[in-house]
N, C-alpha and C positions, 0 to 999 in steps of 0.2 A: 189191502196189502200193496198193490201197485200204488198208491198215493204214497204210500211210507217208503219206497222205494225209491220215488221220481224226487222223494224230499232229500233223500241221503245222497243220491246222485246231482241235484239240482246244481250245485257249483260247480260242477262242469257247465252246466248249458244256461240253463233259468234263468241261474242265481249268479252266473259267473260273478266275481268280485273286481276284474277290470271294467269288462263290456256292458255290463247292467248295472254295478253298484256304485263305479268307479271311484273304487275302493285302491292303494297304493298306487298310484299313476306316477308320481313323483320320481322313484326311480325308474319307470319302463319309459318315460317321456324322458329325460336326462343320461341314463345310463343304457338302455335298450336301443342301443346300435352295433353294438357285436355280440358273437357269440357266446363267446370267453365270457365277456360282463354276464351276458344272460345268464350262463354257468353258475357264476359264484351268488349272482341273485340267488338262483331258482334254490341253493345248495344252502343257505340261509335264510332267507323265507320258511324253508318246509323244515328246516331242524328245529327253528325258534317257533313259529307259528305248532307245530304240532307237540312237541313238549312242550311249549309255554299254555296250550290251551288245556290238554291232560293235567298235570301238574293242578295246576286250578282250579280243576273240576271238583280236586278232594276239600276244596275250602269248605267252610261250614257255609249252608244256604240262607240261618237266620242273620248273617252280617249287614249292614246298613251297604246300600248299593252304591254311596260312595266310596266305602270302604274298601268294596270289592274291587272296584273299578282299578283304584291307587294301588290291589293287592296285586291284580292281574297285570299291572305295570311294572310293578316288581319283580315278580317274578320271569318275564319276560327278560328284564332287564340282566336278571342273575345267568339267564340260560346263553344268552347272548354273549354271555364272556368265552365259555368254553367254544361255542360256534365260530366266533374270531380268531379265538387261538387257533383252531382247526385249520380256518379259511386262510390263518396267515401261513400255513405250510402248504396247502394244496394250491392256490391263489395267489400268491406271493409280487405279482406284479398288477395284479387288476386291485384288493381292496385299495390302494393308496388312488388309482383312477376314479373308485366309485364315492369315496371320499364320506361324504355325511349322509351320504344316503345309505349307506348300510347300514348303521346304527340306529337311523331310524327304522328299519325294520322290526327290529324289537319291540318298536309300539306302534305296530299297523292296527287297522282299524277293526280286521277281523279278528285280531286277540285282545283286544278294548271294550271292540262294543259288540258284535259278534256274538262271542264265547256267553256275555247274559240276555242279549236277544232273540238267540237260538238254540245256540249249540249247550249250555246249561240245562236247557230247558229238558232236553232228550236222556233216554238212558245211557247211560256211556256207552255202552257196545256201538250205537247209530250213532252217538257223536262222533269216537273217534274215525269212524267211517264217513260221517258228513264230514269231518274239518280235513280229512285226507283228498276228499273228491273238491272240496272248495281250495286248497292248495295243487292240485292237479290244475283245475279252472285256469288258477294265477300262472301256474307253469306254463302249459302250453300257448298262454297268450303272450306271454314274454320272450318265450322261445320263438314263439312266429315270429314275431314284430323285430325283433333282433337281431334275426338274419334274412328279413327280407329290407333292413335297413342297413345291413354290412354291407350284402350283395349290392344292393342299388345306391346306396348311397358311400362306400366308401371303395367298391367295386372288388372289394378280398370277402375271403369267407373263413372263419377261423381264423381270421388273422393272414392269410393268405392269399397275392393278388390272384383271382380267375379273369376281371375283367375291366376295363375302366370304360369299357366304348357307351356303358350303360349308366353311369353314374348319372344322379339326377343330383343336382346342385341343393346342399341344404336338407334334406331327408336325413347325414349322417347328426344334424344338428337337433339340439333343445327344440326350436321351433319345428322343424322336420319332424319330431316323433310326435309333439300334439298337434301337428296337422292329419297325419297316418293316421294317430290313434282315434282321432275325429269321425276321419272317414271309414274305420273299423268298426268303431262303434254304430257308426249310420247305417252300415250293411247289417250289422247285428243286430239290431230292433228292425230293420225292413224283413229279416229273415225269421224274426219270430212273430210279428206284429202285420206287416206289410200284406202279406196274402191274405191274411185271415182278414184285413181291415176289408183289402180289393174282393173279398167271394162276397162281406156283408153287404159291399157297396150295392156289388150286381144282383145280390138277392133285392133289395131294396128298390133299383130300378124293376126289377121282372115285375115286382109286386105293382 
């Protein structure tokens, strides 16, 4: 029971879809400098990623897995219209910012390949609870990295100045956020990987 547990949770932590899979980088390295952007990510991401994965679940399972693949694209694509129009009422000044990277969220990789990798695989109840905790994962990594690249690199927060004395040159930029996400990701596997590698090491020396 704990195993089926840590699996429906994993995208938060394990499995996260930035830090372990990196899985969507494209907009969190380009658009992942304010807040606001992070907003209307995180607000389209989890509308289309979590109906577009449900939705799909109901396909028939005997379909050819290219089939599915093209179907699961589809429909992704359909759900994505209404989540646009949405975003173009709440969002009204950031989609035209975020440009071609919103659309393509409609075909990330965890409602492509994902959904027959894993989450298919599961009964719905655990799926749609695994695809919720793996769009959590995406959220909170976006939401960090977006305002600790507003703050430090563009020195507002919300769009708002608090400071400039702090500003680090190029952090608000493209290259700035895959340098960050670089260095996120390194602490991320030292922090799951790292100790555990250093206790084998010292056990191995004791021996």
């Amino acid at each position: 029971m704990n195993n089926e547990k840590f699996s429906v949770f994993s995208g938060l932590w394990k499995d996260n879809p930035i830090l372990c899979s990196l899985m969507v980088i494209s907009p969190v390295i380009v658009c992942g400098d304010t807040l606001r952007n992070a907003e209307a990510i995180i607000y389209a991401f989890s509308a289309i990623t979590l109906f577009s994965v449900t939705i799909a679940s109901f396909l028939p399972k005997n379909l050819p897995y290219a089939v599915r693949i093209i179907i699961n694209a589809l429909v992704a694509s359909l759900v994505y219209i209404p989540v646009k129009r949405a975003a173009q009422e709440f969002f009204p000044d950031i989609i035209p910012r975020i440009g071609i990277y919103f659309p393509l969220l409609a075909v990330n990789s965890i409602i492509i390949l994902q959904t027959e990798a894993k989450f298919f695989k599961m009964k719905k109840p655990r799926m749609i609870a695994s695809t919720v905790f793996y769009i959590l994962g995406f959220d909170a990594v976006i939401a960090f990295i977006s305002v600790v690249r507003e703050i430090f690199g563009h020195g507002t927060l919300n769009e708002k100045v608090i400071s400039t004395n702090a500003v680090i040159s190029g952090l608000g930029q493209p290259f700035g956020g895959f340098i960050f996400l670089g260095l996120l990701c390194g602490l991320y596997r030292w922090l799951r990987h790292g100790k555990q590698l250093s206790g084998g090491d010292k056990n191995v020396s004791d021996n």
